[in-house]
N, C-alpha and C positions, 0 to 999 in steps of 0.2 A: 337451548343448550348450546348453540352454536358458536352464540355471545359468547359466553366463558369457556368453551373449547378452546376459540381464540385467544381467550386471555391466559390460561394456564395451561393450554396444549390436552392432548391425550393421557388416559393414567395410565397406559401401557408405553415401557419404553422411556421414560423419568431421565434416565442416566444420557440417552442417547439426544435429549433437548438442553442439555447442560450447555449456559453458553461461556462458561468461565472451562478454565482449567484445573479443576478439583481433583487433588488428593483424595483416594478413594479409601477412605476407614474401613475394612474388612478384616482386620487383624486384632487382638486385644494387646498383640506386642508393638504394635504402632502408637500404644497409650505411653510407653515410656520414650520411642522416638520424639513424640509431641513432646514432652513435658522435657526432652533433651535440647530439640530444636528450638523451645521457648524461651533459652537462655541466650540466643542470640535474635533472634525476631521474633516478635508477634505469631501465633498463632492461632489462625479460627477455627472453629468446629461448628460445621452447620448441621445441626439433627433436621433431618427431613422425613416424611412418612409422605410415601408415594399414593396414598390414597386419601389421602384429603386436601381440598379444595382449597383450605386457609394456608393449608403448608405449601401447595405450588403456586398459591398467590405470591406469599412471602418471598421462596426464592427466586420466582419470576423478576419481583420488584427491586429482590437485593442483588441479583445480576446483573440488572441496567443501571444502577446504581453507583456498582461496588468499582473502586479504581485503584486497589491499591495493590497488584498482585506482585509489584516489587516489594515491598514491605512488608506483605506479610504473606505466611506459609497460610495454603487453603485446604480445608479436609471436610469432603461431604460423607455423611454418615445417614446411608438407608436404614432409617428403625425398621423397617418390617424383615427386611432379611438380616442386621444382624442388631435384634434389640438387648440381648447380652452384653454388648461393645457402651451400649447408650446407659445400660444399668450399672457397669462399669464406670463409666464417667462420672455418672450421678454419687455413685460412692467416693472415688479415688477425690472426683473436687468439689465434693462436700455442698452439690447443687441439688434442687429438684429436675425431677424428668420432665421435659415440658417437649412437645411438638407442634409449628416447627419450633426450635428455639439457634440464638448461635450462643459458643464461647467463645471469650478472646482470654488467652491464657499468654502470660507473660513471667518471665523466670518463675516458669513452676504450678502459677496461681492463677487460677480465675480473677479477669480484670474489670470483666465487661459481660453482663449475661443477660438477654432480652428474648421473650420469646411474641407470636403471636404478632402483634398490630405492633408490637414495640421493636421491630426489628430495622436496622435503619442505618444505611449506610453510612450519614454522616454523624451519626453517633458514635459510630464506631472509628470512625476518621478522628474526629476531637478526642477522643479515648488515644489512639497510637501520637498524636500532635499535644497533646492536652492541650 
């Protein structure tokens, strides 16, 4: 267990190993900020569930990764504390619930959605560049 301690850290404490500067999704009133803020930049949404293995892999991997924090607005969203916000989304932009999963939303719309092993920083690079 030591091994993968190291590689996704401890499951207590998730927010406090964040190495990006993420918008913290705790609002259901931040869903019309987003989809307001998306008419001038990119905006991602990373659904996370602090209790599984795959999902602190993913955002481990998408934090070393990810380079684009001028260009685009960044919002982590804990499904285990507010999975209302996540069932929300999945309504408002007409996606599936997936964990972990990201969105990139651009004037309004879902651009760009991957979840699991498909999550990936330079996809989402070639997505904001086409």
């Amino acid at each position: 267990m030591g091994f993968l301690k190291n590689i996704v850290g401890s499951s207590a404490g998730t927010t406090s190993l964040l190495k990006l500067n993420w918008n913290h999704l705790t609002d259901l009133g931040q869903l019309n900020e987003i989809v307001s803020l998306s008419e001038q930049k990119p905006v991602l949404i990373f659904k996370h569930s602090t209790k599984c293995i795959v999902s602190k892999m993913a955002l481990k991997l998408f934090e070393n990764e990810f380079d684009l924090e001028n260009e685009v607005a960044i919002y982590y969203l804990d499904l285990l504390e507010y999975r209302s916000i996540s069932n929300e989304i999945a309504s408002r932009f007409t996606t599936e619930h997936q964990s972990p999963q990201i969105l990139l939303i651009k004037n309004g719309v879902v651009t760009l959605k991957a979840s699991h092993s498909d999550i990936d920083a330079t996809q989402l690079r070639n997505e904001i560049y086409g």
